[in-house]
C-alpha positions in Angstrom: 90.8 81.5 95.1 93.3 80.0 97.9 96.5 79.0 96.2 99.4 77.2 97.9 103.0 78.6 97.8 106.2 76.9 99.2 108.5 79.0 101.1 112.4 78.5 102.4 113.4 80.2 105.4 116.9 81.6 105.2 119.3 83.5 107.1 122.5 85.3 106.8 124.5 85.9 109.9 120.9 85.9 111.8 119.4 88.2 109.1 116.3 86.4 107.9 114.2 86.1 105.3 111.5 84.4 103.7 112.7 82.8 100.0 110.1 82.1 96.9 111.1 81.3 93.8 108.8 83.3 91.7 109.5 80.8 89.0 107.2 78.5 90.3 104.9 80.8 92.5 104.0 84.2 91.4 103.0 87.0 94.6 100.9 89.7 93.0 101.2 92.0 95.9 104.5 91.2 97.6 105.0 94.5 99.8 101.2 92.7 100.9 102.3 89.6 102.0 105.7 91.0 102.7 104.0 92.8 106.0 101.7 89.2 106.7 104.2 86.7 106.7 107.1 88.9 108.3 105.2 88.7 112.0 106.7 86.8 114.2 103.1 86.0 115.8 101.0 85.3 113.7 103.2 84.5 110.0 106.0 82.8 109.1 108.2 85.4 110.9 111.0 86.9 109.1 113.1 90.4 108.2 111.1 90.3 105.1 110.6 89.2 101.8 112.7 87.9 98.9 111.9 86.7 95.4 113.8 85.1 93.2 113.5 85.0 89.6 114.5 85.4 85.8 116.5 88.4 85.0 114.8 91.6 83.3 115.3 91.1 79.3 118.3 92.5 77.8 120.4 92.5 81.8 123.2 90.0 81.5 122.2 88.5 84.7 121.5 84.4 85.6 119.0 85.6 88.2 116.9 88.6 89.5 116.6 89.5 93.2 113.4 91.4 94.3 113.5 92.0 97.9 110.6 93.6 100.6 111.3 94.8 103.8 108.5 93.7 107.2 106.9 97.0 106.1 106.6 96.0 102.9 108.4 99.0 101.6 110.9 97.8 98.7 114.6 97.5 99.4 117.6 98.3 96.7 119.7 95.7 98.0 120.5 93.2 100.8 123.8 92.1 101.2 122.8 88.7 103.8 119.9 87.8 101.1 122.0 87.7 98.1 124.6 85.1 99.8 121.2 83.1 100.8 120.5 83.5 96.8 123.8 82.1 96.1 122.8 79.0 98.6 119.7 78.5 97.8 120.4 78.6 93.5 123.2 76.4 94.0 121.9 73.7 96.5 118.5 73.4 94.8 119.9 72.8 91.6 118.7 75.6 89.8 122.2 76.5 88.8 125.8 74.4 88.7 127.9 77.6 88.5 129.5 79.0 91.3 130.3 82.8 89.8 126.4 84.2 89.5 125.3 87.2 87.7 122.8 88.4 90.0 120.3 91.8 89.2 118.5 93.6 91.9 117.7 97.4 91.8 121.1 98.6 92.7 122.8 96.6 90.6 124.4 93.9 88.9 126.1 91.7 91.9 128.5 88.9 91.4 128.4 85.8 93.8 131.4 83.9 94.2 130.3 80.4 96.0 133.2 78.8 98.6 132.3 75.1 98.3 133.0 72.4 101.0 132.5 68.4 101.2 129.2 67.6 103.4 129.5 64.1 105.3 128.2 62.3 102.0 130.8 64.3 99.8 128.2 66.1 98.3 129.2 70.1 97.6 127.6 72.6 100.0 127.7 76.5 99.9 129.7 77.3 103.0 130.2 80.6 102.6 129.3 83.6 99.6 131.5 86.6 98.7 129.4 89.1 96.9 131.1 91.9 94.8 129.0 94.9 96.5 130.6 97.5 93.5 131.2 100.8 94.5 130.5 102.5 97.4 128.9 106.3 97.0 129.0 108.8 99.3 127.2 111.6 97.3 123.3 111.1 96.4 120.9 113.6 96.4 118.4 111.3 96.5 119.2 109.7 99.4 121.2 112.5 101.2 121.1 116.1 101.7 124.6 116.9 102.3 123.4 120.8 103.7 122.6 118.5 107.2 126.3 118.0 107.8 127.4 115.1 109.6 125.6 115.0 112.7 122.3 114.2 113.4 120.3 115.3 116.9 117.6 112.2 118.0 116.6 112.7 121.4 118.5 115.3 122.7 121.9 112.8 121.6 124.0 114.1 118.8 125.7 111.7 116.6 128.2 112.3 113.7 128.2 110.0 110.9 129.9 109.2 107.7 126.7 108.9 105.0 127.7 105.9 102.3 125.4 104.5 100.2 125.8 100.7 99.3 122.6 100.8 96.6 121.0 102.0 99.2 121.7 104.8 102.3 123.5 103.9 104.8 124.6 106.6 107.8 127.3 105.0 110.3 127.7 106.4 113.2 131.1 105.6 115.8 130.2 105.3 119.6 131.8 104.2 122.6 128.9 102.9 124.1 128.0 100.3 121.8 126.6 97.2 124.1 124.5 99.7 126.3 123.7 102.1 123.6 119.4 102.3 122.7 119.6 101.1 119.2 115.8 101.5 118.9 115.2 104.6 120.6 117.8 106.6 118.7 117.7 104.7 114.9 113.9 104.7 114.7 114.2 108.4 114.8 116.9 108.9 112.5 115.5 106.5 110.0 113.3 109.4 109.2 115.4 112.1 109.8 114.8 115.4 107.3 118.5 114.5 105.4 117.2 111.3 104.2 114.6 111.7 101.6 114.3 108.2 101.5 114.7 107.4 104.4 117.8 105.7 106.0 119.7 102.4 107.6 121.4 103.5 110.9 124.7 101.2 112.1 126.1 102.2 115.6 129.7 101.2 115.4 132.4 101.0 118.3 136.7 99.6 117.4 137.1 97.0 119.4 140.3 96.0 121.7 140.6 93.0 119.3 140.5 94.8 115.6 137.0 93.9 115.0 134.3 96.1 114.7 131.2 95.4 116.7 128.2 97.2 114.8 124.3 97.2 115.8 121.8 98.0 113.3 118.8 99.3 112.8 117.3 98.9 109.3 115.0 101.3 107.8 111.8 99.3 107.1 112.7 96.6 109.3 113.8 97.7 112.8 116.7 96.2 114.5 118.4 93.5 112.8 120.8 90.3 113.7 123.3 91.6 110.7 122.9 93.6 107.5 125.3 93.1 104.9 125.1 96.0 103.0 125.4 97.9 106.8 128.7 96.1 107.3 129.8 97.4 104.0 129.2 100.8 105.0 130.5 100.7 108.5 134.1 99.4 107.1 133.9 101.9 104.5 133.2 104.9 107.1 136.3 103.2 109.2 138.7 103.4 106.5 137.8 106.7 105.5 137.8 108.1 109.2 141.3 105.9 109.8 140.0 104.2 112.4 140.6 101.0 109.9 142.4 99.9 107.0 140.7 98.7 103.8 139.9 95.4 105.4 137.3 94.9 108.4 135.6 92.0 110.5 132.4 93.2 111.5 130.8 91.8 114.7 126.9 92.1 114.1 124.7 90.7 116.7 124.3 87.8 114.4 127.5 87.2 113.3 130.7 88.5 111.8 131.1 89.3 108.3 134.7 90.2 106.2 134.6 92.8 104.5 137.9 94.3 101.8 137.2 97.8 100.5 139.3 96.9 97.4 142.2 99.4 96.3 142.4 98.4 92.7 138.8 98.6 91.6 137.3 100.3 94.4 135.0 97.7 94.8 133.5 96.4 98.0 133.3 92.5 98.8 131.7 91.2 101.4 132.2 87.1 102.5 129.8 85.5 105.1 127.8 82.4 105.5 124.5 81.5 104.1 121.9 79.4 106.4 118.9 77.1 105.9 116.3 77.4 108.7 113.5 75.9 107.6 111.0 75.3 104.9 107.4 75.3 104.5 103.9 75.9 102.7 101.5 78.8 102.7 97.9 79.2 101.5 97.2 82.9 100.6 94.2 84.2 99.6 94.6 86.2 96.3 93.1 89.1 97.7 96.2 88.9 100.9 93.3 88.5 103.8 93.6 85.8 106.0 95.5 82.9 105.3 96.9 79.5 106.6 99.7 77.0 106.6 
């Protein structure tokens, strides 16, 4: 049976995803149509998938975030799709707050929503800060800390500072960042032997101007306009090698996120905009075979 399901098309500083509110629409095999509707070809085109829903009982949450890379594999957390959460709750009146209690695998996340007047005076998201918690930089699950910090891909060694944001990230400092083969060298660390479960890559170079201008290539996903929880990581391995302080504007090819590695609570908060692109309906088979718009 061929059922219809509306779809919003977000992004996050170019980092895009496709947006159903499972509330409405339920996807029995989302890592299925996770890997459909993520070509570019012949879907709707998109990093992935993200559903949004009720909270697990007993999690003091307002919502849930379940999110699934082009692969289809599963994703902790995404730091660009919870600020298009914040967005989406917000503008679609599903919620009037602008502090949300937000679950996904890593986590409970708090959004903070900066409102501004639209043309008609009616209040817009322009921007989300998400409290990202802690970061970790031991997990055995993740990382095998007997590799050391460099990794050999293609006859290139990189060091890297291994921090995981929910989920691993390894963020490596070059000085050939413009010209460097993001795809070439992340695809094969991605699946490097240290990462049991496999790994995001960010390629990182300081910048003349403070910022710092990272490229990323997402495990699951490939190379990426922006990646919040990557940006995370990357100030967190700047401050820790002093190449930063405990604040950081991160140039991503999509954008540039702010990110404060908090002294207080050791908490990491990422701001950055939120973005409709479009919206639209799709009629999936419930078997995920063919299916149409």
């Amino acid at each position: 049976m061929v059922k219809s399901v509306k779809f919003t098309k977000m992004h996050g500083a170019g980092n895009d995803y496709i947006y159903v509110d499972t509330q409405k629409y339920a996807i029995p095999d989302p890592s299925k149509a996770a890997i459909a509707w993520s070509k570019y070809h012949t879907g709707i085109g998109s990093d992935g998938l993200v559903l949004i829903g009720k909270p697990d009982e007993g999690v003091e949450a307002d919502f849930s975030m379940r999110i699934f890379n082009a692969d289809g594999s599963e994703a902790m957390m995404c730091g660009n799709a919870s600020r298009c959460i914040g967005k989406y709750l917000y503008e679609k009146g599903l919620t009037s707050k602008t502090s949300i209690r937000l679950q996904t695998l890593s986590g409970v996340k708090i959004l903070k929503l900066h409102l501004t007047d639209d043309a008609n005076n009616i209040n817009k998201v322009d921007s989300v800060t998400v409290d990202m918690l802690q970061p970790v930089f031991h997990n055995e699950k993740q990382y095998d800390e007997k590799a050391g910090d460099t990794l050999t891909a293609d006859f290139r060694t990189f060091r890297g500072t291994f921090v995981s944001m929910g989920n691993p990230h390894f963020v490596c400092f070059v000085d050939d960042i413009q010209t460097l083969d993001i795809a070439r060298y992340g695809s094969i660390m991605e699946r490097d032997a240290a990462f049991p479960e496999r790994c995001n890559i960010e390629f990182a170079q300081l910048m003349d101007d403070g910022t710092i201008r990272t490229r990323v290539w997402e495990r699951g996903s490939g190379i990426t306009m922006a990646c919040g929880t990557g940006a995370c990581a990357t100030a967190v391995a700047a401050a820790l090698t002093d190449r930063k302080g405990r604040t950081s504007d991160i140039a991503m090819d999509g954008g540039t996120l702010h990110i404060e590695w908090n002294e207080q609570d050791g908490h990491v908060y990422m701001t950055g905009p939120a973005a409709f692109a479009f919206e639209g309906e799709v009629k999936l088979p419930s078997a995920f075979g063919n299916f149409e718009f």
